[in-house]
C-alpha positions as a Python dict, from the first residue, in 0.01 Angstrom:
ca = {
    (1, 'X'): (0, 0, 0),
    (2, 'X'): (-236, -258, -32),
    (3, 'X'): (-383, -307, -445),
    (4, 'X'): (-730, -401, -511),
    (5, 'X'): (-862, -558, -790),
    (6, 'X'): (-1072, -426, -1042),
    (7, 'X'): (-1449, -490, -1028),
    (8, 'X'): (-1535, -806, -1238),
    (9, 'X'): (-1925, -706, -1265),
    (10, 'X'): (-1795, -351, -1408),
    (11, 'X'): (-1562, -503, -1646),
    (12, 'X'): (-1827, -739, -1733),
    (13, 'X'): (-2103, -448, -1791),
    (14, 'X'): (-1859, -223, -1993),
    (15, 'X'): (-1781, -568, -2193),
    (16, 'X'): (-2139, -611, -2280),
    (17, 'X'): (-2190, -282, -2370),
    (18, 'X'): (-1882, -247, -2619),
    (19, 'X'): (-2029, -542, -2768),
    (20, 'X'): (-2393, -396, -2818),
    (21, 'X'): (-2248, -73, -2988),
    (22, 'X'): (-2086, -330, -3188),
    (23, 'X'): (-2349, -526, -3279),
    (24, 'X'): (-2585, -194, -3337),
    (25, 'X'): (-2263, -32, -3577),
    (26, 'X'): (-2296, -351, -3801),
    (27, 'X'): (-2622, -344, -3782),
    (28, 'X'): (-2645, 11, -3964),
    (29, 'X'): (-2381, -102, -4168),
    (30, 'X'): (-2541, -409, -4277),
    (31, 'X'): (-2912, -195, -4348),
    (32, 'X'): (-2692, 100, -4514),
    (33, 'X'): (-2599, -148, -4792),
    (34, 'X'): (-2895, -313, -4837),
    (35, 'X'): (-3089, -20, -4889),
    (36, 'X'): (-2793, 140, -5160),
    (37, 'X'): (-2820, -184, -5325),
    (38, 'X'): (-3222, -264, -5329),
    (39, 'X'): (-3414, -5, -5143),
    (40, 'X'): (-3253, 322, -5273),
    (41, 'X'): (-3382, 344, -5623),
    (42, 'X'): (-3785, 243, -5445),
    (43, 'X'): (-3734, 541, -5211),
    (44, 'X'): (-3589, 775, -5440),
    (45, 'X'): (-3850, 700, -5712),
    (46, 'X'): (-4123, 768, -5466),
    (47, 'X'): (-4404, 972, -5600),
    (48, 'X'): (-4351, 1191, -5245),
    (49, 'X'): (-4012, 1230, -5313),
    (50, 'X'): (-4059, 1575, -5420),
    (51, 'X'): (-3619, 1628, -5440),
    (52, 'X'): (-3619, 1415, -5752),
    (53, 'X'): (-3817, 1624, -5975),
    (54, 'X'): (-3514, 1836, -5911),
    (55, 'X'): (-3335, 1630, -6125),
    (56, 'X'): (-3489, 1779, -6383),
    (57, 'X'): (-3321, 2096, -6363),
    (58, 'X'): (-2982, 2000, -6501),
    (59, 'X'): (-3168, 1671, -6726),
    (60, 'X'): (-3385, 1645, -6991),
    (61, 'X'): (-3655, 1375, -6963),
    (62, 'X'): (-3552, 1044, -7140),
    (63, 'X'): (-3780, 900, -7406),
    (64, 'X'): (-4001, 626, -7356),
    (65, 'X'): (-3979, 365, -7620),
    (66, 'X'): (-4182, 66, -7728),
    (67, 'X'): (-4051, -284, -7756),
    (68, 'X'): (-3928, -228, -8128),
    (69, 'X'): (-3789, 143, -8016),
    (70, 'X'): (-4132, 341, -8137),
    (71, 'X'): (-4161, 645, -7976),
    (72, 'X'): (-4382, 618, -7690),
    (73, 'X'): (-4329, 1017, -7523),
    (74, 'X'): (-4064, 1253, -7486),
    (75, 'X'): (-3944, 1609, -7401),
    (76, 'X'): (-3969, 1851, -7694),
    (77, 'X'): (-3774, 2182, -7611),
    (78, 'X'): (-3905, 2473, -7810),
    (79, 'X'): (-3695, 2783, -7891),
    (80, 'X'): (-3736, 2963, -7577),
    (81, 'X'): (-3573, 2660, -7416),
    (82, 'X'): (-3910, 2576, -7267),
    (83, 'X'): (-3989, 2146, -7206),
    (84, 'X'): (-4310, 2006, -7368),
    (85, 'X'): (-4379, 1634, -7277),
    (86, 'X'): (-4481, 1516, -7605),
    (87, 'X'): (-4704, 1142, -7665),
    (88, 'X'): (-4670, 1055, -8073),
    (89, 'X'): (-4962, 817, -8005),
    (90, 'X'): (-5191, 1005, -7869),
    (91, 'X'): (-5473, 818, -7658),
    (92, 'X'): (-5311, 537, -7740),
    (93, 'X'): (-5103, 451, -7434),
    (94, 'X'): (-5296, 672, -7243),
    (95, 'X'): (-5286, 450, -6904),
    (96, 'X'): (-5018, 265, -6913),
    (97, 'X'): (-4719, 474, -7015),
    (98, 'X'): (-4933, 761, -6841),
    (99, 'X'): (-4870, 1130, -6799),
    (100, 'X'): (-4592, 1370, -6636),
    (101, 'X'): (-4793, 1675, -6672),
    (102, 'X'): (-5060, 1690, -6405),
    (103, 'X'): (-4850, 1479, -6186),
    (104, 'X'): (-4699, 1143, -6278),
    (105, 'X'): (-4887, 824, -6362),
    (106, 'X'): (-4825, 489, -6532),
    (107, 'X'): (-4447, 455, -6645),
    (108, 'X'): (-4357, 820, -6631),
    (109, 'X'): (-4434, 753, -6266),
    (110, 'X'): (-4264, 426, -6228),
    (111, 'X'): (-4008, 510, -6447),
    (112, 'X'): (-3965, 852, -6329),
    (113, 'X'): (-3563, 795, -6105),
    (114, 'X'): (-3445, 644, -6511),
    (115, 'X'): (-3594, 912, -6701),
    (116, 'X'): (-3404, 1153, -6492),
    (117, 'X'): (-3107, 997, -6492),
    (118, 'X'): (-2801, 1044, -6732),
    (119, 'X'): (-2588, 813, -6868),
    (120, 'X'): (-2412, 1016, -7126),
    (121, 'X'): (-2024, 953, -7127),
    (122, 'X'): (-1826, 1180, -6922),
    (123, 'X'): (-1664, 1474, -7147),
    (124, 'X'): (-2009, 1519, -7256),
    (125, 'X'): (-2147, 1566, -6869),
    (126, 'X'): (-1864, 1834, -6836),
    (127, 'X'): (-1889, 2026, -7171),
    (128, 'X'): (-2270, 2043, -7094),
    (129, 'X'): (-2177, 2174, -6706),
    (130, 'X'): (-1971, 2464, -6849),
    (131, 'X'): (-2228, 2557, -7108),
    (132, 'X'): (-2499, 2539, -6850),
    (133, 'X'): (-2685, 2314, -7061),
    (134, 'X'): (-2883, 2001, -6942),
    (135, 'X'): (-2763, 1644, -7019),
    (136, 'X'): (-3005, 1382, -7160),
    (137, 'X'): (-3165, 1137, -6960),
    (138, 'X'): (-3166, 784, -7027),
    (139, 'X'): (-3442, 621, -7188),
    (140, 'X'): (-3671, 385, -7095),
    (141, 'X'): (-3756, 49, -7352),
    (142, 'X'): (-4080, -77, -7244),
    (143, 'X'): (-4213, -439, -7296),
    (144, 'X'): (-4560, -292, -7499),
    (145, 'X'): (-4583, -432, -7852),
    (146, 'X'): (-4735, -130, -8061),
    (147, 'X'): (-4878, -332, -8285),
    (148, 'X'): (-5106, -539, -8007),
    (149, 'X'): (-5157, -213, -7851),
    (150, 'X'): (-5356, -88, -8193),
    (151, 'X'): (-5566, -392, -8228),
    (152, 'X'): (-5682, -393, -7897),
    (153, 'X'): (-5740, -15, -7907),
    (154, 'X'): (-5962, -59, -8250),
    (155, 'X'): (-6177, -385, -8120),
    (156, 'X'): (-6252, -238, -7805),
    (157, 'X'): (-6377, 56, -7996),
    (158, 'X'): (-6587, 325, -7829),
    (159, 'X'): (-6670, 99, -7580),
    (160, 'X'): (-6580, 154, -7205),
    (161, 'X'): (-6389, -140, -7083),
    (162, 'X'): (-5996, -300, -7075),
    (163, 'X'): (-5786, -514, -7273),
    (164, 'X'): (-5494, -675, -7143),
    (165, 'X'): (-5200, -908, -7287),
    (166, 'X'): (-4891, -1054, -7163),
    (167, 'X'): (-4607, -1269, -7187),
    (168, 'X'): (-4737, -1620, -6936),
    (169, 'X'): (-4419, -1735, -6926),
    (170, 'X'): (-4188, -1422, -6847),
    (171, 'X'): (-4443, -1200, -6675),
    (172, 'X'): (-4417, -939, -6984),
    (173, 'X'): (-4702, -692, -7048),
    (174, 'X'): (-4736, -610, -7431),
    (175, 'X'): (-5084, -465, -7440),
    (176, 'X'): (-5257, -247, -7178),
    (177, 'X'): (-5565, -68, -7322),
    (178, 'X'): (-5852, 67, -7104),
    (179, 'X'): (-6149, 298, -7189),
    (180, 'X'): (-6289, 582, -7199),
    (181, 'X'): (-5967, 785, -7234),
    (182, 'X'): (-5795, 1110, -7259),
    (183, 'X'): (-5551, 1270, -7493),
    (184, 'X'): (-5240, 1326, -7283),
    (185, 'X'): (-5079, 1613, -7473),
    (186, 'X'): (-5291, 1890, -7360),
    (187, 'X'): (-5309, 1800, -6988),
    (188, 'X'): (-5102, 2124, -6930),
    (189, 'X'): (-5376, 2310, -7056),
    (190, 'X'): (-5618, 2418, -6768),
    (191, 'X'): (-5919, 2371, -6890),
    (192, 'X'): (-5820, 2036, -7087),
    (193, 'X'): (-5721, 1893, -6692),
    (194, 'X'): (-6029, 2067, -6538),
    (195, 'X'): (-6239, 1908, -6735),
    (196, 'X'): (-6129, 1585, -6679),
    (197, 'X'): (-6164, 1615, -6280),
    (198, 'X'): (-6463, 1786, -6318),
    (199, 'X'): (-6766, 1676, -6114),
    (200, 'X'): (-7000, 1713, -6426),
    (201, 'X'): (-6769, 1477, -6550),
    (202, 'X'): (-6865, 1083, -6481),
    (203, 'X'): (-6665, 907, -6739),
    (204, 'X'): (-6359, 851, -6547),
    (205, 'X'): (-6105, 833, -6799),
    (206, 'X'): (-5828, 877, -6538),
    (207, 'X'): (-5868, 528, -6388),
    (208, 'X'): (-5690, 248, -6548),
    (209, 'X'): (-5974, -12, -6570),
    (210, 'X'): (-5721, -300, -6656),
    (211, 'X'): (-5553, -232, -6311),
    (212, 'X'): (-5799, -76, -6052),
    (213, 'X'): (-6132, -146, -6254),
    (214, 'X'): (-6308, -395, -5992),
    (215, 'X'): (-6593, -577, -6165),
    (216, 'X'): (-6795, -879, -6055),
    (217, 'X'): (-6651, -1181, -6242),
    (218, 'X'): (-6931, -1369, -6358),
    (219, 'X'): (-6856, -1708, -6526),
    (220, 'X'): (-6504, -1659, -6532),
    (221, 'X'): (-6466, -1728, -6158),
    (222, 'X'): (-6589, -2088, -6280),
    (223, 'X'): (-6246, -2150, -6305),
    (224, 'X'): (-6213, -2134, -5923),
    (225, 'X'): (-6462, -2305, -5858),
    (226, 'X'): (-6396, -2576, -6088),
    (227, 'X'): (-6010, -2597, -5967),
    (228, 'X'): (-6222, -2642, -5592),
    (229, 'X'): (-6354, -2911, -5729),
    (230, 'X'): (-6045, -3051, -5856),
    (231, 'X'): (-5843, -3022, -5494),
    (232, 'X'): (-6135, -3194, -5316),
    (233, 'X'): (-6211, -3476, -5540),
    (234, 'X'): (-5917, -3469, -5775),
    (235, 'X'): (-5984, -3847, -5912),
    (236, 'X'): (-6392, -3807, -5904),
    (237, 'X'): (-6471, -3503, -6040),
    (238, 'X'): (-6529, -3549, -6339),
    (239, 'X'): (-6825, -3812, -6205),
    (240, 'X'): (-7028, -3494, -6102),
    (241, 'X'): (-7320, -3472, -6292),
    (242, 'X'): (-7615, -3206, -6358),
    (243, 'X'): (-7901, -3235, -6506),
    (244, 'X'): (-7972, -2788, -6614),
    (245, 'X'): (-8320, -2746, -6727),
    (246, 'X'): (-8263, -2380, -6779),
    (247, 'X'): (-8362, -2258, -6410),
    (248, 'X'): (-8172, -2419, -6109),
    (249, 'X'): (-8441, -2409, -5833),
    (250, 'X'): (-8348, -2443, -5441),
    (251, 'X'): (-8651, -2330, -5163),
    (252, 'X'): (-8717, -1959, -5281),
    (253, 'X'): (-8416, -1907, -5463),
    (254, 'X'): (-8350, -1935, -5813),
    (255, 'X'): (-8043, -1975, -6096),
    (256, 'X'): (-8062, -1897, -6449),
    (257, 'X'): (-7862, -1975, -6692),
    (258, 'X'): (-7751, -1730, -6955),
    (259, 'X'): (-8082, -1663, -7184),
    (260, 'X'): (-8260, -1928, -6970),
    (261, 'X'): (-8055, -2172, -7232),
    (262, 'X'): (-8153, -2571, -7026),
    (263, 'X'): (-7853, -2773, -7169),
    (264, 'X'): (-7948, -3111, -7025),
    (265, 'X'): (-7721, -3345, -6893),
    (266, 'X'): (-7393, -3167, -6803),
    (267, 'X'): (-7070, -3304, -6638),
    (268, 'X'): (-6813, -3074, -6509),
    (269, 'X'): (-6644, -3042, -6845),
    (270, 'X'): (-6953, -2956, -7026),
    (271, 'X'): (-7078, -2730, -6741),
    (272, 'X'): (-6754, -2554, -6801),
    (273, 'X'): (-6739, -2534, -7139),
    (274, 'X'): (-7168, -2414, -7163),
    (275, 'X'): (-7143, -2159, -6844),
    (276, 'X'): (-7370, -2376, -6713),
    (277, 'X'): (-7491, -2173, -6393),
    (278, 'X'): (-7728, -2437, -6220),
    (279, 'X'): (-7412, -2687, -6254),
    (280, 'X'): (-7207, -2457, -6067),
    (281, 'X'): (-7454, -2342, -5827),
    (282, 'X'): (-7513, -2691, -5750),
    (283, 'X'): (-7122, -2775, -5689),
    (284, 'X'): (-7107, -2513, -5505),
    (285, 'X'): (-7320, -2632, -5213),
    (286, 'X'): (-7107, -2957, -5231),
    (287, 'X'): (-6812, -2756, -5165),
    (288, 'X'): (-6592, -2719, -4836),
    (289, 'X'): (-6610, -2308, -4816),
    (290, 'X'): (-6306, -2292, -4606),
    (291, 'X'): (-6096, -2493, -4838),
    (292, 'X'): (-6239, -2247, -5107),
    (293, 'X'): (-6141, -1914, -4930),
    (294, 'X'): (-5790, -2060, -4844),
    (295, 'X'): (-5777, -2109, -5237),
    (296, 'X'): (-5906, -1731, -5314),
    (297, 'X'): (-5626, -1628, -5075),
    (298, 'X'): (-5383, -1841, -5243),
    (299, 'X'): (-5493, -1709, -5624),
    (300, 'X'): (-5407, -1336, -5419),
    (301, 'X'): (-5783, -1209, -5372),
    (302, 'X'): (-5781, -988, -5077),
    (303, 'X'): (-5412, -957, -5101),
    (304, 'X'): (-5128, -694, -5256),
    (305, 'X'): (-5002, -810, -5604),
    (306, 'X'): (-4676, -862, -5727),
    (307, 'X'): (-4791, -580, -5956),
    (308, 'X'): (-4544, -240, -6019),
    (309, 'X'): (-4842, -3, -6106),
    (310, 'X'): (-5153, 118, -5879),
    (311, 'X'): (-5375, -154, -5853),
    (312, 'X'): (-5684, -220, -5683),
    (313, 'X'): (-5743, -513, -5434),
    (314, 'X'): (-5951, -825, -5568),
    (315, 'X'): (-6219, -922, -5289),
    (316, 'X'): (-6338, -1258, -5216),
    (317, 'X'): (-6560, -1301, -4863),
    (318, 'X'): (-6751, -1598, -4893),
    (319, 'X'): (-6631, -1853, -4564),
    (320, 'X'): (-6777, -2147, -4393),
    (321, 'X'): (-7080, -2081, -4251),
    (322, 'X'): (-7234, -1874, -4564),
    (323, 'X'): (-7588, -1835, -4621),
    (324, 'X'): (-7760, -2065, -4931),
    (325, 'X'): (-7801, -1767, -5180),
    (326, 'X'): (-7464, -1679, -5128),
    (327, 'X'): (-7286, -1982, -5206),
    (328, 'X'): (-7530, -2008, -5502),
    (329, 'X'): (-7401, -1667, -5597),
    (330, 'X'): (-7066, -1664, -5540),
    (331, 'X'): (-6967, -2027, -5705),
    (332, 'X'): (-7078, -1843, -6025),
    (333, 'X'): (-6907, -1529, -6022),
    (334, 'X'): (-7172, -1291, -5852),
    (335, 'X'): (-7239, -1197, -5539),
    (336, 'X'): (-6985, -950, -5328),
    (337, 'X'): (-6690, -1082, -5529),
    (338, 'X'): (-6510, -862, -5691),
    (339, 'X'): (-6180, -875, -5936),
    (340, 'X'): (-5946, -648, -6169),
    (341, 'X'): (-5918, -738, -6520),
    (342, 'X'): (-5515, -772, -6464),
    (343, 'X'): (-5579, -1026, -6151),
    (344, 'X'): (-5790, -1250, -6402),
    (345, 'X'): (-5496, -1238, -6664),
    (346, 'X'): (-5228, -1347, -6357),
    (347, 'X'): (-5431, -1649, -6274),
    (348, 'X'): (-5482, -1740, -6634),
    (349, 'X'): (-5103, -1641, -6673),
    (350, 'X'): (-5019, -1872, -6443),
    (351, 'X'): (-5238, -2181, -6553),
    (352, 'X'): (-5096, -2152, -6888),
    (353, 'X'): (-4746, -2172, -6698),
    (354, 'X'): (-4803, -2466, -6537),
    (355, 'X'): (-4917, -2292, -6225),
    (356, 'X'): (-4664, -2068, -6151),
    (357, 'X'): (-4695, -1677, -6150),
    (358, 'X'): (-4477, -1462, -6332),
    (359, 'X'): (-4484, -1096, -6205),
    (360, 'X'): (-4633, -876, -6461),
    (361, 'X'): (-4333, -595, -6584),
    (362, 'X'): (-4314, -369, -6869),
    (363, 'X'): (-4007, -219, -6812),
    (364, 'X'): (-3777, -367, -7045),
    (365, 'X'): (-3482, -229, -6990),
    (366, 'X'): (-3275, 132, -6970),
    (367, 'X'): (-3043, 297, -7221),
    (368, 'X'): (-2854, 618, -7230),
    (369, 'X'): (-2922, 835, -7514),
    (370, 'X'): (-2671, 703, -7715),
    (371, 'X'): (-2873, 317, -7737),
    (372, 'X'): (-2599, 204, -7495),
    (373, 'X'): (-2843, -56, -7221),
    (374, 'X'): (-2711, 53, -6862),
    (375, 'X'): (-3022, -184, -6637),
    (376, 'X'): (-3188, -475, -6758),
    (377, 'X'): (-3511, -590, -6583),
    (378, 'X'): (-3540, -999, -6554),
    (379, 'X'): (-3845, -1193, -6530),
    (380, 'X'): (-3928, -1272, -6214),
    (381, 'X'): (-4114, -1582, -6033),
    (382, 'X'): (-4372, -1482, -5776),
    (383, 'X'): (-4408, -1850, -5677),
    (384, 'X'): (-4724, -2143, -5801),
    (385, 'X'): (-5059, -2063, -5709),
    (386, 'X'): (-5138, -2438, -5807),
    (387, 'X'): (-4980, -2756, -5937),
    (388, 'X'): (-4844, -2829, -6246),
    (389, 'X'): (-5104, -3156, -6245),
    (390, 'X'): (-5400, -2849, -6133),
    (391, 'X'): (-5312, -2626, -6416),
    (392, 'X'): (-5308, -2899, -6640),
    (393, 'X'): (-5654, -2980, -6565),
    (394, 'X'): (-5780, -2620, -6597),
    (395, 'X'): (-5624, -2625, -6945),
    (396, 'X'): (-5821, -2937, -6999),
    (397, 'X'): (-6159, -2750, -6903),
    (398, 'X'): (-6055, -2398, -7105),
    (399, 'X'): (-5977, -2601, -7443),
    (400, 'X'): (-6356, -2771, -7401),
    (401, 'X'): (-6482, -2355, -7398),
    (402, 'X'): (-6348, -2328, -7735),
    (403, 'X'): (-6400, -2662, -7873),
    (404, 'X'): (-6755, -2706, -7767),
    (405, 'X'): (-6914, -2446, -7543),
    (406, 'X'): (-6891, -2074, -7539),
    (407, 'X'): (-6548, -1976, -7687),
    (408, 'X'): (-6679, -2029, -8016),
    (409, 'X'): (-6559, -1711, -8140),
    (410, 'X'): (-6200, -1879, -8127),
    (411, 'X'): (-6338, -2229, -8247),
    (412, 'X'): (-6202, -2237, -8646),
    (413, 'X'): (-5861, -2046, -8565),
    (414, 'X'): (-5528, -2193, -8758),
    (415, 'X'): (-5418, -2264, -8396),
    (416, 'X'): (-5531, -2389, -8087),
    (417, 'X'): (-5667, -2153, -7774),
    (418, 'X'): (-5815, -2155, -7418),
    (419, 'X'): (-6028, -1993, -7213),
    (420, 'X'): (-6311, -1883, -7054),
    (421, 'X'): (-6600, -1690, -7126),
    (422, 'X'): (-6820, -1473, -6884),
    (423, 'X'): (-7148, -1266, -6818),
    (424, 'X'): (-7187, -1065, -6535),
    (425, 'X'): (-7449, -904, -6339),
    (426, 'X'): (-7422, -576, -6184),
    (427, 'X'): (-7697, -381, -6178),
    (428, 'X'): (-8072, -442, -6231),
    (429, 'X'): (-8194, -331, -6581),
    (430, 'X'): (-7856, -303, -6741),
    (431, 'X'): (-7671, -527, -6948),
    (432, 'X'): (-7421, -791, -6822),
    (433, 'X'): (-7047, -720, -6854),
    (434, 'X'): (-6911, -937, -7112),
    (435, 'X'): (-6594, -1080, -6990),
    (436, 'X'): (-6336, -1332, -7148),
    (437, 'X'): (-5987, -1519, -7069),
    (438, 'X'): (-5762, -1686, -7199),
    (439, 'X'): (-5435, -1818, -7408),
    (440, 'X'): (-5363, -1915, -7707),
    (441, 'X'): (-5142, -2175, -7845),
    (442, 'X'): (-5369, -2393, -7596),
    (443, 'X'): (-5068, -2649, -7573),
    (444, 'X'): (-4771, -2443, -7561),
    (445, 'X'): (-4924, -2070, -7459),
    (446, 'X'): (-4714, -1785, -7588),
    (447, 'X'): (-4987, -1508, -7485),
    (448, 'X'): (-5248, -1459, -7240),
    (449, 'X'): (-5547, -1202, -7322),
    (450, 'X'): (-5805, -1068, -7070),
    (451, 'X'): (-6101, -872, -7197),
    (452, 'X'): (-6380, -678, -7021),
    (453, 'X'): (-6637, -494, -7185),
    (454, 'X'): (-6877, -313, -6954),
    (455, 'X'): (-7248, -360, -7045),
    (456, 'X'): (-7120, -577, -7325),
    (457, 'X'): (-7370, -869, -7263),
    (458, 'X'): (-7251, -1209, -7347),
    (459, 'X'): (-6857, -1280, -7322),
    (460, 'X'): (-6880, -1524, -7610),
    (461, 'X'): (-7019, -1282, -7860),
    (462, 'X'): (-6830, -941, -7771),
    (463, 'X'): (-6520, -999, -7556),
    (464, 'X'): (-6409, -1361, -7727),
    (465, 'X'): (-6348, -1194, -8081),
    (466, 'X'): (-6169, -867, -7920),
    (467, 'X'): (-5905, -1149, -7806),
    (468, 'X'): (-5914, -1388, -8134),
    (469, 'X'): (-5782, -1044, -8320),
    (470, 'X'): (-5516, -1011, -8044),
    (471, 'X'): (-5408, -1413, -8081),
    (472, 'X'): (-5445, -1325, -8469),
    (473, 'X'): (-5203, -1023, -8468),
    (474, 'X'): (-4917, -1182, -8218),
    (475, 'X'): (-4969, -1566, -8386),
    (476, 'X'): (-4990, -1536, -8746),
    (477, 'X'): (-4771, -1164, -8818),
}
């Protein structure tokens, strides 16, 4: 009988196919271990993830500690065996460590897989299983420096607004205050969380104002326009020249400066360092628009941060082709722009770094209830949102605020600062937010402060000194 051979195109085919189930096997394989090793925790933490709260029936919530180990919250079980989240501090760290209660916010919600967690040694795990009791969770060391905490907490007052201050150089967040506020203990009584969703109720002292407060910049956004300036002409322009008479006049439409104030002859320096508005309205129209929206993108306005908390969006529209009063608006902070308090202390962050970005944290690290550390969380690099030579001319501008325009407020401190003031516009008839940013020492910066205070009028007068008593408490303790 006669053999045959086998069909080459079959054996070919079955080949190829062997080889994709291959390929798709390691594939999985591959994906399965990168998400155990960097996706896992993400997923699991997820506020949707309703399974983890399960935890919680055979653990005890971990502790939330400050940077020196001050209690920050934790689980109180009364006699009947019954959990009470408990805050020692009050409104204090109302926003940022947040609340478990009501759902999760702030770092009981980013924190929430850790404090649920147990690292307690093994013999203790299985005495606990056989008494049906729960184990402790791990707790969770935070970056936030109680003592900033308090002084920005007292010198923003009653005031509604934010104060925020970090770490430039490692990305750490040691002060997070934002008003009005709420006491978080009682949130499990009813009526203490109806009121505070109420409709009646127009305070909003759930939202986090440092994070997802969007406010028109004013005068601080004279630091984008200024760096702008810098990219386009970065060996002429300091030659640009003003001459502010109070009122910058173009056509119909009209600048003011701050009070009217005319301060005569201004180069960029002292345009920067007075607020001058006309200056900056004037540059503006000089300006390539498109070069100046590929900058706003590259400072992360209309983008996600490299932020761990909810956050709102910065906006920035203003592109070639832009009406007059627009570009007069926008070059000085007003118009439809629109930026977070904690977006304003990156960018500064980062031109006291030399230009690179540092991702915000304050999650220090995680311990098990005996002190042992079991995670450690590393600054981080986000990448340069300028040049080293870029940020050193912003820090240039910034030390001229203090020296000799509007950062007076920080003028006759034992050490040197930077910054920028601001007034903004936002609604006919009211007061201007006063804003201010900044670092502090101005030639080796060890902190960054951002401070809004809503209807505060001028930035030099009432958010300047809030941040000279942070630079005094973290400087000279």
């Amino acid at each position: 009988m006669k053999k045959t051979n086998p069909n080459p195109h079959a054996n070919r085919n079955i080949m190829f196919l062997t080889y994709g189930v291959l390929a798709v096997f390691l594939g999985l394989m591959l994906y399965f271990g990168y998400f155990l090793q960097v996706k896992s925790e993400e997923v699991i933490n997820n506020s949707y993830n309703a399974r983890l709260d399960r935890f919680a029936d055979r653990i005890v919530r971990g502790h939330i500690l400050s940077n020196d180990g001050q209690v920050l919250a934790e689980t109180y079980v009364d006699e009947k065996g019954e959990e009470i989240r408990v805050y020692p501090f009050g409104n204090l760290f109302t926003h940022v460590v947040g609340h478990s209660t009501k759902g999760k916010t702030g770092l009981e919600s980013q924190g929430n897989f850790y404090l649920l967690t147990s690292h307690v040694n093994l013999a203790e795990q299985v005495i606990h299983e056989i008494s049906n009791q729960k184990n402790l969770g791990d707790d969770l060391v935070t970056t936030l420096d109680v003592g900033l905490q308090q002084v920005a907490y007292q010198a923003l007052g009653d005031r509604k607004g934010a104060v925020i201050a970090m770490e430039p150089d490692t990305g750490k967040i040691l002060a997070m205050v934002s008003k009005p506020d709420y006491d978080p203990n009682p949130l499990s009584l009813e009526a203490s969380w109806e009121y505070l969703v109420s409709g009646e109720n127009d305070q909003g002292q759930l939202l986090n104002r440092a994070t997802q407060g969007l406010y028109p910049p004013g005068s601080i956004f004279k630091i984008v326009t200024a760096l702008e300036a810098v990219r386009e002409n970065p060996s002429g322009y300091q030659d640009y020249t003003f001459d502010c008479s109070g009122v910058f006049h173009l056509e119909d439409y009209s600048i003011k400066c701050y009070h009217s104030t005319a301060h005569g002859a201004q180069n960029l320096g002292l345009a920067f360092a007075n607020s001058c508005n006309g200056a900056f309205a004037n540059l503006g129209l000089q300006l390539n628009l498109d070069s100046m929206y590929r900058l706003s993108e590259q400072l992360l306005f209309n983008s996600e941060l490299p932020l761990p908390m909810a956050y709102s969006k910065s906006s920035y529209n203003m592109k070639g082709g832009a009406s007059q009063w627009e570009i007069l608006q926008t070059s000085i902070g007003q118009g439809t722009t629109q930026v977070t308090p904690m977006h304003m202390a990156m960018i500064t962050s980062a031109i006291a770094n030399g230009g690179t970005l540092m991702k915000p944290y304050a999650m220090d690290h995680v311990q098990n209830a005996a002190g042992e550390e079991v995670k450690k969380f590393l600054p981080s690099s986000y990448g340069s949102l300028m040049t080293a030579e870029e940020s050193a001319q912003l820090n240039q501008l910034m030390v001229r605020v203090v020296t000799e325009g509007t950062g007076s407020a920080l003028r006759d401190a034992s050490y040197s600062a930077a910054g920028k003031t601001g007034s903004a516009e936002f609604e006919a008839g009211k007061e201007t937010h006063a804003w201010f940013t900044g670092y502090a020492p101005a030639e080796d910066p060890q902190l960054v402060v951002t401070v809004i205070v809503e209807e505060g009028g001028s930035g030099g007068k009432t958010a300047a000194p809030i941040a000279r008593k942070m630079f005094d408490q973290y400087l000279l303790r």
